[in-house]
C-alpha positions as CSV (number, residue, x, y, z in Angstrom):
1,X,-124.6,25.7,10.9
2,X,-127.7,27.9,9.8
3,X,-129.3,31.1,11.8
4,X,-132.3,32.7,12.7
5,X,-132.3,36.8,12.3
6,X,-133.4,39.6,11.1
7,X,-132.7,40.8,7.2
8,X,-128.9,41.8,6.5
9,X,-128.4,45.5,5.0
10,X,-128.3,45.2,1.4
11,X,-124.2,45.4,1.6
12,X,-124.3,41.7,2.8
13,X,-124.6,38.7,2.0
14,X,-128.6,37.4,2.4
15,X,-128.5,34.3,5.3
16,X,-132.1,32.7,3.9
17,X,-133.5,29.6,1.7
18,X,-129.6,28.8,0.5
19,X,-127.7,30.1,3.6
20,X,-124.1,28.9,4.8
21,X,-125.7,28.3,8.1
22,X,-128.3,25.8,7.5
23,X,-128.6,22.3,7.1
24,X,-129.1,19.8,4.5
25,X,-127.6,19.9,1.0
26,X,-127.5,23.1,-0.7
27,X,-126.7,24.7,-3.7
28,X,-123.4,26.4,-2.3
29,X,-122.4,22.7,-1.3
30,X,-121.6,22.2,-4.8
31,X,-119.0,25.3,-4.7
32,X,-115.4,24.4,-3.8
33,X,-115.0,24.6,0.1
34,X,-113.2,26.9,2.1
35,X,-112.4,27.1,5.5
36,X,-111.0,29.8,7.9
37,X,-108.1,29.1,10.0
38,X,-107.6,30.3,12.5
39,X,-105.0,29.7,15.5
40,X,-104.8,29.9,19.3
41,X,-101.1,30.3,21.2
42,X,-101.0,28.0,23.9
43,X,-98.2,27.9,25.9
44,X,-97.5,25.3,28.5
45,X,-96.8,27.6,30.9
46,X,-98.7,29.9,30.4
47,X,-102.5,28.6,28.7
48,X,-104.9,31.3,27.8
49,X,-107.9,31.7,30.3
50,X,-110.9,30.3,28.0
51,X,-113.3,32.6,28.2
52,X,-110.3,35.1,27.2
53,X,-109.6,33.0,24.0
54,X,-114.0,32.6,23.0
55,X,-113.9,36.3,23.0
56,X,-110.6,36.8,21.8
57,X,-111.3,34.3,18.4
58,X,-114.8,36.0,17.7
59,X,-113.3,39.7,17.7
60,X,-110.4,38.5,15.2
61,X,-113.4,36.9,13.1
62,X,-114.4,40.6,12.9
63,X,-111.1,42.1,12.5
64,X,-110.6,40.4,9.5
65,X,-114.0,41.0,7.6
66,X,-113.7,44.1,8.2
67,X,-109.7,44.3,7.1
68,X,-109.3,46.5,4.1
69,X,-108.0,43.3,2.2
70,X,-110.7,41.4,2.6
71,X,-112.7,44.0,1.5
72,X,-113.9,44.3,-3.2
73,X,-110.4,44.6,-4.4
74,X,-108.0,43.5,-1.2
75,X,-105.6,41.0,-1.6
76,X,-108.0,39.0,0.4
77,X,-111.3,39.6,-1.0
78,X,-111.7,37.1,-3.7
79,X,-110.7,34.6,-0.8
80,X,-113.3,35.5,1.4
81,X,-116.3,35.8,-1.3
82,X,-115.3,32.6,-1.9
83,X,-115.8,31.1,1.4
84,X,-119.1,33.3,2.3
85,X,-120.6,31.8,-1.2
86,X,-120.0,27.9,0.2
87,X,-120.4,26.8,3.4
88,X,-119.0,29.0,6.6
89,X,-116.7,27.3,8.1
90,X,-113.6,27.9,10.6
91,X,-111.4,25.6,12.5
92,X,-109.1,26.2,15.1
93,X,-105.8,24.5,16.1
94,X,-103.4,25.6,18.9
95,X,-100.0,26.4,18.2
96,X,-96.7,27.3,20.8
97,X,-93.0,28.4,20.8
98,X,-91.6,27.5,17.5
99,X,-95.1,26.6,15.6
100,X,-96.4,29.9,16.7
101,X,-93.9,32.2,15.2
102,X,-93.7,29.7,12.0
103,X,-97.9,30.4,12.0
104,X,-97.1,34.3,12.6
105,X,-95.2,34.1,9.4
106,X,-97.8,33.6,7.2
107,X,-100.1,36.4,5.8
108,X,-102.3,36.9,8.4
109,X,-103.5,39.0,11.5
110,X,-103.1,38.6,15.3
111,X,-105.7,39.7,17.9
112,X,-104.7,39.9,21.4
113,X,-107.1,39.7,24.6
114,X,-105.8,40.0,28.2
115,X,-105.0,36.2,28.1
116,X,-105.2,35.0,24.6
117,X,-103.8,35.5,21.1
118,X,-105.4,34.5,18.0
119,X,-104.2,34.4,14.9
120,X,-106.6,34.6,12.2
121,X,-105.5,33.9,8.5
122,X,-107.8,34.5,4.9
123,X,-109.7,31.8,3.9
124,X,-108.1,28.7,2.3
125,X,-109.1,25.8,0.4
126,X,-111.0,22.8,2.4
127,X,-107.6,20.5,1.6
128,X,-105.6,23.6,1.0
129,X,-103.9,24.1,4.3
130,X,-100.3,25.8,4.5
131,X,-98.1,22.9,5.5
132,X,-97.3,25.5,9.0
133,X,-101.1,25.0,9.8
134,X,-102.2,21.8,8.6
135,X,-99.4,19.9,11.1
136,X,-101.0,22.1,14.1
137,X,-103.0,20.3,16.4
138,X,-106.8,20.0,16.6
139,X,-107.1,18.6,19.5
140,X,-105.5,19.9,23.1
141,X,-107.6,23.1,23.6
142,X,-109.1,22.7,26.5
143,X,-109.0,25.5,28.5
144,X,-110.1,26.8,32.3
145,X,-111.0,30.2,33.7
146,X,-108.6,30.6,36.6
147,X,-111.3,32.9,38.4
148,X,-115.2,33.5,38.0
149,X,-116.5,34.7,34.9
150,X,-118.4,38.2,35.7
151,X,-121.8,38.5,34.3
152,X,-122.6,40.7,30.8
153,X,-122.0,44.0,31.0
154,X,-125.1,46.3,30.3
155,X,-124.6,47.7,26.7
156,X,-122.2,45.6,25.1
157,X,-122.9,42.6,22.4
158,X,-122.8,39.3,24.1
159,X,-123.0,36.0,22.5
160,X,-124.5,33.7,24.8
161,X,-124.0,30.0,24.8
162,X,-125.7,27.1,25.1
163,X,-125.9,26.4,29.0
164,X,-126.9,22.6,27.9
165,X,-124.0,21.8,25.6
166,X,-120.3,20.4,26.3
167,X,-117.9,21.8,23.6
168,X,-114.1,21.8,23.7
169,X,-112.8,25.0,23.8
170,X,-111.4,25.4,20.1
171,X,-115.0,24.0,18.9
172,X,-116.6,27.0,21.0
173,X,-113.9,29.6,19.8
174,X,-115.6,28.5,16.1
175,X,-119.0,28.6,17.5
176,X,-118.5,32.2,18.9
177,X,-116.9,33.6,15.7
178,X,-119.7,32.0,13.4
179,X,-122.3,34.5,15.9
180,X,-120.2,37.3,15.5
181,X,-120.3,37.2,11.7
182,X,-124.2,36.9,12.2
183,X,-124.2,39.9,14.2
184,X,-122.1,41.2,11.5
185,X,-124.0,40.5,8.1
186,X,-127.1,42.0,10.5
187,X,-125.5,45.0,11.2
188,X,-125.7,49.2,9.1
189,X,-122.6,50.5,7.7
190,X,-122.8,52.9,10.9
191,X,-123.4,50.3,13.4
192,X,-120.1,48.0,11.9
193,X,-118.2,51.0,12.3
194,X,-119.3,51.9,15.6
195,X,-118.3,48.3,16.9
196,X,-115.2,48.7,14.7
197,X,-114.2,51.9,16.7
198,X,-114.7,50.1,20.2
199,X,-112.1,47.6,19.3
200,X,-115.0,45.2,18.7
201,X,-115.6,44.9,22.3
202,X,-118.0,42.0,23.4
203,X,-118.0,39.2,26.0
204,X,-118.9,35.4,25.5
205,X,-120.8,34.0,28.5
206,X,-123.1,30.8,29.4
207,X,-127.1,31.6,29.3
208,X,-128.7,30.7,32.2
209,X,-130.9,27.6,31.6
210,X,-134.6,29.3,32.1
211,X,-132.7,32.2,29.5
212,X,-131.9,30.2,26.5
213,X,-135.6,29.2,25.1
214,X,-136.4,33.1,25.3
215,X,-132.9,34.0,23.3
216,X,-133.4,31.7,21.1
217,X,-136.4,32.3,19.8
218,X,-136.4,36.2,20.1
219,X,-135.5,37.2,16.5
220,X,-131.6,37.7,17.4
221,X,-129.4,35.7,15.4
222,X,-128.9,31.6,16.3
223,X,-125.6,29.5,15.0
224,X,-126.9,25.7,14.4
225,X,-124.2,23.2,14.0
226,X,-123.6,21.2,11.0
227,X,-122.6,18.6,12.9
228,X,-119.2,17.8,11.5
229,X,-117.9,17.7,15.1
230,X,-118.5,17.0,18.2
231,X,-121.8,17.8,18.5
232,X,-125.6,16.7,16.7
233,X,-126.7,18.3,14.1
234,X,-128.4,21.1,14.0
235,X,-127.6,22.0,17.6
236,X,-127.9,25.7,18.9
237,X,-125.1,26.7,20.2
238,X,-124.7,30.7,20.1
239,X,-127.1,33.7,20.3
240,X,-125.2,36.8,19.4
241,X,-126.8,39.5,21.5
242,X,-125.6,43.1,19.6
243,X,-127.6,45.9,21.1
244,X,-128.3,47.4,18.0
245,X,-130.3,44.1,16.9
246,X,-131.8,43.8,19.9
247,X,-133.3,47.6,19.5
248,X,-135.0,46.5,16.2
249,X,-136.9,43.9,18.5
C-alpha cells in the first residue's frame, strides 16, 4: 500500500519517502514483518451483512490503536511499533462456532456492528500466527447486503471505495482499516478523541464513478495496494473522507 495526505501531527508516525504504504523496496522491508490479525464471525446461519463487517473491521482497526495497551508502555505497544516501523499489513480470516470462541480466547478485542463482529488481536510476527488463527480460513468471506446501502451521511468520515475494483470482502475489510489508520496518523490529539468519543462512527460506501478521480486526487488520504493479493499493484482502493481533513482542504 502507500497514501497520499496531508502531514501527520508530530505524535505520529510520518507516511513520506520510506512509508509503509508505498511501493517498491524500502528500508522498513528489511525489518522483521508483522501483520495484524484480525477476525470476522461468520455464521452459517446467520452471515454478517458486508457493508456491516467493512465498517465494523475499520472501527476495531481504531479501537485498538487507540487501546491503552497499545499505547508507550501497554502490553501491546512494543507490538504495534513494531509493525508501524515495517510494512502495514492486516489480514482477515473468518471464524464460527467453536473457532470463534477458541479466537475470543486469545488477547484481543471484539468490536460489534449491527451485523458483524470483529475480532481484532496486537500485531504478530509475519509466520508467527497463534495456531487458533493461523488454521482459520482465508478464503469464504464473501459477503451480501440483504437491503440497499443508504448513501453517506452528511458529517461523518466515510471511506469511499473504488467503484472500478472487485475485492472479496475480507480483502476490502483490510482495505478499509488501512484508510482508517490514515485518517488516524492525519488526525490532532483533539480530533482522535473526538472520533474516539463517537464510538468511531463512520460508514464504508462505493464512490460513484465520475467521484473517484476528484477524491483521489484531493489531498485526502489514498490506500494503494501492494499487490500481495488479489489485486495489481499499486491500485487505489480507499479514500478515507474524515471531516476534519477535509476542513484543512
Amino acid at each position: 500500500m502507500s497514501s497520499q495526505h496531508t502531514h501527520p501531527p508530530a505524535d505520529v508516525p510520518a507516511v513520506g519517502a520510506d512509508s509503509p504504504f508505498r511501493q517498491g523496496r524500502l528500508p522498513r522491508d528489511e525489518a522483521p514483518q508483522f501483520v495484524l490479525p484480525l477476525v470476522v464471525r461468520i455464521e452459517k446461519a446467520e452471515p454478517p451483512a458486508r457493508t456491516d463487517a467493512l465498517e465494523t473491521a475499520a472501527r476495531a482497526v481504531l479501537v485498538l490503536l487507540a487501546d491503552e495497551r497499545a499505547r508507550d508502555g501497554g502490553e501491546w505497544a512494543e507490538a504495534v511499533r513494531d509493525w508501524q516501523d515495517a510494512r502495514i499489513r492486516k489480514v482477515v480470516r473468518r471464524a464460527r462456532g467453536a473457532e470463534w470462541r477458541k479466537a475470543c480466547a486469545l488477547p484481543g478485542i471484539t468490536v460489534d456492528g449491527g451485523t458483524a463482529q470483529v475480532r481484532v488481536f496486537p500485531p504478530v510476527p509475519l509466520d508467527g500466527w497463534p495456531k487458533e488463527l493461523a488454521k482459520l480460513q482465508v478464503s469464504g468471506t464473501d459477503l451480501d447486503d440483504p437491503a440497499p446501502v443508504p448513501a453517506a451521511t452528511a458529517g461523518v468520515p466515510v471511506l469511499w471505495l473504488n467503484p472500478d475494483l472487485e475485492m472479496s470482502a475480507g480483502k476490502t475489510m483490510a482495505q478499509a482499516g488501512h484508510a482508517a489508520q490514515l485518517a488516524w496518523w492525519d488526525l490532532t490529539a483533539a480530533e482522535r478523541a473526538a472520533w474516539q468519543d463517537s464510538g468511531f462512527r463512520l460508514e464504508v460506501r462505493t464512490a460513484a464513478p465520475d467521484q473517484w478521480p476528484a477524491l483521489t486526487s484531493g489531498g485526502l488520504p489514498v490506500v494503494r495496494d501492494a499487490g500481495f493479493t488479489e489485486i495489481a499493484p499499486g491500485s487505489t482502493t480507499v479514500v478515507a473522507d474524515h471531516p476534519s481533513l477535509r476542513s484543512r482542504l
